[in-house]
N, C-alpha and C positions, 0 to 999 in steps of 0.2 A: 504494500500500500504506500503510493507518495503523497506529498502533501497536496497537489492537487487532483488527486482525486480524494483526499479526503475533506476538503473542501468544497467540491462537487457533489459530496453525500449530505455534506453541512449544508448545504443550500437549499436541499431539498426537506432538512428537518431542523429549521432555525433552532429548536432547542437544544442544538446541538453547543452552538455557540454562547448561548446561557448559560450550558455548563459548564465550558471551560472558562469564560468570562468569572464565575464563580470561583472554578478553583485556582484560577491566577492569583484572584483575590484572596485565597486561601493563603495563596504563600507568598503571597508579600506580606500579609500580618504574618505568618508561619515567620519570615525572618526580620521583621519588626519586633514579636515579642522572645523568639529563641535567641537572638543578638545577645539582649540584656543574661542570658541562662549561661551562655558561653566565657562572656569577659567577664560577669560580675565582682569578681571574686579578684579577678586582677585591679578592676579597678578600686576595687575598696581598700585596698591593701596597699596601693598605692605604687605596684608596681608598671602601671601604665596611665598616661592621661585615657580621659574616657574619649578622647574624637579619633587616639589615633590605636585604640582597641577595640573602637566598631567596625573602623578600616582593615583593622586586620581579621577581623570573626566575617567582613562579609566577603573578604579575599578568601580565609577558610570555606565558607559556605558555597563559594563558587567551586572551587576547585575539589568537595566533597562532592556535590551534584553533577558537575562533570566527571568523575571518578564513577559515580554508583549508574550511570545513566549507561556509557560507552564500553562498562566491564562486566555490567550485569549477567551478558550471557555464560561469562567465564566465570564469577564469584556467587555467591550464596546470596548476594544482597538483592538479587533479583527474586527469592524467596519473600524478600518486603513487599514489594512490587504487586507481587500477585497473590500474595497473604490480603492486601487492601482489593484488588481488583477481587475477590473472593467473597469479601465481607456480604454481599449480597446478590440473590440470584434471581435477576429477572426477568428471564429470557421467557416469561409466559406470558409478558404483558407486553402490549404494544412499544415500537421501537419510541416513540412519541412520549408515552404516558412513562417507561424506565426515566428519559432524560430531562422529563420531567422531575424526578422521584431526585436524580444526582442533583440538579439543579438547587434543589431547596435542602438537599443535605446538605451542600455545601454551604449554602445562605445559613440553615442553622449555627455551622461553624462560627462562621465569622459573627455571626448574631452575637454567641457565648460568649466567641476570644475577645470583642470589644470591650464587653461588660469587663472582665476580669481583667483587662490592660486596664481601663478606668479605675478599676478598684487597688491595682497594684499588684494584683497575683500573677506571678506565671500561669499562662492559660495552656491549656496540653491540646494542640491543634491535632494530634495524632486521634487522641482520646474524642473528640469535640468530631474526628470525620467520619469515625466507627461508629459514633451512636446517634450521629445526623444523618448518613447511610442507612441505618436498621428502624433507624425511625422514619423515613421517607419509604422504604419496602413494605413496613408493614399498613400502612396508610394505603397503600397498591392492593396490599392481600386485603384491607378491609372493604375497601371499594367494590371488590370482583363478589365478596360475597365467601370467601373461602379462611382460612385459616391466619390467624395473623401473622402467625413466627414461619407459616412457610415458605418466604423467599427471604428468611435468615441464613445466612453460611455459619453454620454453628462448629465447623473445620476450623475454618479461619477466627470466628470467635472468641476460642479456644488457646487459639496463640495469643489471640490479644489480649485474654487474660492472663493466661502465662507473665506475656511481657509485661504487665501491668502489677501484677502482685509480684514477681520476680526482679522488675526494675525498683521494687522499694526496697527491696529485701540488701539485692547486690550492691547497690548504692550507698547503704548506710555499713554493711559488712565492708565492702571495700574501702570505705573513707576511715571507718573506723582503724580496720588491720592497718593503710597508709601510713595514716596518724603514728597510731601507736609504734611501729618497724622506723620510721624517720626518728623520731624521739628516743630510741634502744642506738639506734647509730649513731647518733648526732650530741650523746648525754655528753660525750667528754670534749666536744670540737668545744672553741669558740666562737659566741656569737657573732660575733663583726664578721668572719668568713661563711659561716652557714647563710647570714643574712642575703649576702651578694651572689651566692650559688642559688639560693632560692628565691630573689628579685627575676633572675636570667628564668630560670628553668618554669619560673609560674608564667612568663610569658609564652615561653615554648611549648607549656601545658593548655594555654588557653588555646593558641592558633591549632593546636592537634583536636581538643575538643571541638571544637569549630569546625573541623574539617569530617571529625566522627558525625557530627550534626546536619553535614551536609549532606553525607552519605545516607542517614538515619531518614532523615524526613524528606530530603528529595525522590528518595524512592517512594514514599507514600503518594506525593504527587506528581508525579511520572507514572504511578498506576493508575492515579484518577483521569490523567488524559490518557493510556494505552485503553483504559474500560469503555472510552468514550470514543476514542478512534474503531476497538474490535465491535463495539455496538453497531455502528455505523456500515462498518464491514458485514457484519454477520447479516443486517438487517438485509443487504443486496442478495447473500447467499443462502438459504436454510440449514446445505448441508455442512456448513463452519461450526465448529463450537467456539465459546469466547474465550476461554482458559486456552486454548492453542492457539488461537489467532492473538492474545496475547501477549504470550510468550514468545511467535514470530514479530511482532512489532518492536520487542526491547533492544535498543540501542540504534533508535529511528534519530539522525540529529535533530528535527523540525519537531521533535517529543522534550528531547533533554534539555537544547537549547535553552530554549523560549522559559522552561522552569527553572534556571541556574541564574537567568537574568533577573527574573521576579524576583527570586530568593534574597539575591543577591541586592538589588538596588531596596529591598523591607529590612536588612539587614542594616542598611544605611542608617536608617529613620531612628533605630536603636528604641527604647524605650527606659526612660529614666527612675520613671517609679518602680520599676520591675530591680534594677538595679541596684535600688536601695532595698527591697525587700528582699532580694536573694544574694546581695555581700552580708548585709550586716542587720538582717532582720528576726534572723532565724539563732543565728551566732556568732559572734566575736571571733574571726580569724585572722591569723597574722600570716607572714608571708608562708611562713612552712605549713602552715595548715592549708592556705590558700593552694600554694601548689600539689597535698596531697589531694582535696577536694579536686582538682582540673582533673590530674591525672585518671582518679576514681573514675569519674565521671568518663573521661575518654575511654578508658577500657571498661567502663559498663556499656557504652554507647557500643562499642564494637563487639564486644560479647554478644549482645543482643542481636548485633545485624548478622552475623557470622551463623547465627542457629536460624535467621531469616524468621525472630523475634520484632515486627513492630513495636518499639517503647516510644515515650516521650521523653527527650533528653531537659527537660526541666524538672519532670520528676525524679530522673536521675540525678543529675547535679544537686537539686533538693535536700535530697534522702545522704548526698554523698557529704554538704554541708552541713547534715545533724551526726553523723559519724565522726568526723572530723573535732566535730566540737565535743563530742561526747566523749572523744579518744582520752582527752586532757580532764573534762569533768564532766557529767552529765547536766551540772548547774548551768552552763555554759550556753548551752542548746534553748533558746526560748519555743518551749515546749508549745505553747498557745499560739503563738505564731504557728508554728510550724503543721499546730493539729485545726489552722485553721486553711491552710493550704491543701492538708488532706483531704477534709474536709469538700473542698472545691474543684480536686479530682475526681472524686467519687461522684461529688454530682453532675460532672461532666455528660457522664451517660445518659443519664434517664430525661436530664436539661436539657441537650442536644437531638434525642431523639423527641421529645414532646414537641420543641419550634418545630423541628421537619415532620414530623407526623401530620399540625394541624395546616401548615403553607401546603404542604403536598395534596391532603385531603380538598382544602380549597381548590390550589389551581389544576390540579385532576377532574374534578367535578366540572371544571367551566373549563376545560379543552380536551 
C-alpha cells in the first residue's frame, strides 16, 4: 500500500482522516506531557536548564520513533504496535461506523490528557488510548444490539494489564535496588567527585530515557495509523485480514514519519506543571538519586518494549521516583502525592472509555 492510494481510500471515507487528525493530536500532547516525565528529574536537580533539556528529550523522542518505526520488522517493538492495533476488533461493523469508533477514542484521549496537564498530573496517553479504544467498540456492540465486551481484544488486554500492574511494580523495584547499589558503592568516595560523575551521567540518563520513550509510545501511535491505513485496505478486499495487513504495512516511511515529527515538535511545548510535580512532588532527589531514577526508568521502558509490553513511561518514571526516595527513607516519598497520581491512573480506564462510549454512541447514531 503507498500513500497514494491510501489517500485515495481516505477520500472515499472522510472518516478516515478524523482519525488520524485525532491521533496526530494524540501525540503531540503524547510528547507535550511525556517531555516533562523524561527531563524532570534533571531538571530539578539542576543538572540541566529546562529549555535546553526539552531540546534534548525531543531530539530523544525523535530518534526513539524513528528507531521503533524502521526496525520494527527486525525487533520485538513491533509487538507494541500490534498489541495497540489489537486492543479492539471491529471488523463486523461497517468500514464507516469502526473509524468512527477510533475517531472518538482518540478524542476521549486527548479529552482526559488535557484535564490532567491542567491539573499537573502526568497523564498516561498509552492508558487514556486503551480505554478510549474499548470504550468506542463497545458503544458499536451496543448499537448493533449484541454483546458489549464482544469487539474487546481481551489478548491484547491482557498485556496491557500486565504492563500496567508490572510497570509499577518494576519501577519502584528498580529505582529502589538503583538507589540502594549506588549508595553501597559510592559510601566511601567523596562527595565533590561522585557529585560531577552524576551531574554528567543524569544527563546521559535523561537523553536514553527519552529515547526508551520514543520507542515506547511511538509504537503505540504508529499502530493507530497502521489500524487505520489496514482498515482502509481491508475495507477494498474481504479476503485480507487486518493483523496481516498490519504487520505488512510496519516500517511504511509516510507511517513513521509524519508521527516522529508530531512527537517531536509536542515534545517542544514541554509542560511545566508536570515538571514540578514529577522532580520534586512526589520526592526530594539529588543528583544520585536523580540519575538512579533516569536510568530505572530507561530500563523499565525497554524491558517492557522488549517483551512487546505496552507501559506508560510516566508511570514508570513515577513509580521509579518513589523507589529512589524510599531507597534513603521511606519519609522521603510524599506518599499523598504520589497515591494521588495513582489514583489518576486507574481512572484513566473506565474515564477514557465513558467520553468514547457516549461521542461514539452519539455520532454513530447520526451517521
Amino acid at each position: 500500500m503507498s500513500i497514494t492510494e491510501f489517500f485515495n481510500l481516505a477520500n472515499a471515507h472522510p472518516w478516515a482522516y478524523v482519525a488520524l487528525l485525532f491521533n496526530f493530536g494524540v501525540v503531540f500532547i503524547n510528547g507535550w506531557t511525556d517531555a516533562p516525565n523524561c527531563i524532570a528529574t534533571c531538571v530539578t536537580t539542576r543538572c540541566m536548564e529546562p529549555k535546553k533539556a526539552i531540546v534534548m528529550a525531543a531530539i530523544g523522542n525523535l530518534i526513539g520513533t524513528i528507531l521503533v518505526g524502521f526496525l520494527a520488522h527486525y525487533l520485538s517493538t513491533g509487538d507494541v504496535s500490534q498489541t495497540i492495533a489489537s486492543i479492539v476488533d471491529l471488523s463486523s461493523f461497517s468500514l464507516d461506523h469502526a473509524l468512527i469508533a477510533i475517531s472518538f477514542g482518540l478524542l476521549a484521549n486527548i479529552l482526559f490528557s488535557l484535564a490532567c496537564t491542567y491539573y499537573g498530573f502526568p497523564s498516561s496517553q498509552s492508558n487514556a488510548l486503551v480505554g478510549g479504544l474499548t470504550g468506542s467498540a463497545m458503544a458499536l456492540a451496543a448499537l448493533g444490539g449484541g454483546n458489549w465486551f464482544s469487539a474487546v481484544g481481551w489478548d491484547a488486554w491482557e498485556k496491557v494489564l500486565i504492563g500496567f500492574f508490572g510497570s509499577i511494580a518494576l519501577g519502584f523495584v528498580l529505582g529502589y535496588g538503583l538507589t540502594y547499589l549506588i549508595q553501597l558503592i559510592c559510601r566511601r568516595m567523596r562527595k565533590g567527585d561522585t557529585t560531577r560523575f552524576f551531574t554528567r551521567g543524569q544527563i546521559v540518563a535523561s537523553g536514553l530515557m527519552s529515547i526508551a520513550h520514543g520507542i515506547q509510545d511511538g509504537a503505540k501511535f504508529i499502530g493507530v495509523y497502521l489500524v487505520i491505513a489496514a482498515m482502509l485496505k481491508c475495507g477494498t478486499d474481504s479476503s485480507l485480514s487486518l493483523s496481516t495487513t498490519v504487520a505488512n504495512l510496519l516500517g511504511r516511511p509516510w507511517i513513521v514519519i509524519p508521527v516522529a515529527i508530531v512527537i517531536t515538535c509536542g515534545t517542544l511545548v514541554g509542560g511545566k506543571s508536570i515538571i514540578k510535580t514529577m522532580g520534586s512532588g512526589m520526592a526530594k532527589l539529588d543528583k544520585y538519586r536523580g540519575f538512579a531514577t533516569d536510568i530505572a526508568a530507561f530500563l523499565g521502558l525497554m524491558l517492557a518494549t522488549i517483551f512487546g509490553l505496552p507501559v506508560s513511561s510516566g508511570t514508570v518514571k513515577a513509580t521509579a521516583i518513589m523507589g529512589c526516595g524510599a531507597a534513603k527513607s521511606f519519609r522521603q516519598v510524599h506518599w499523598g502525592k504520589a497515591g494521588q497520581m495513582v489514583f489518576s491512573w486507574i481512572l484513566i480506564f473506565p474515564g477514557t472509555a465513558l467520553i468514547a462510549f457516549v461521542l461514539t454512541m452519539i455520532f454513530a447514531s447520526i451517521f
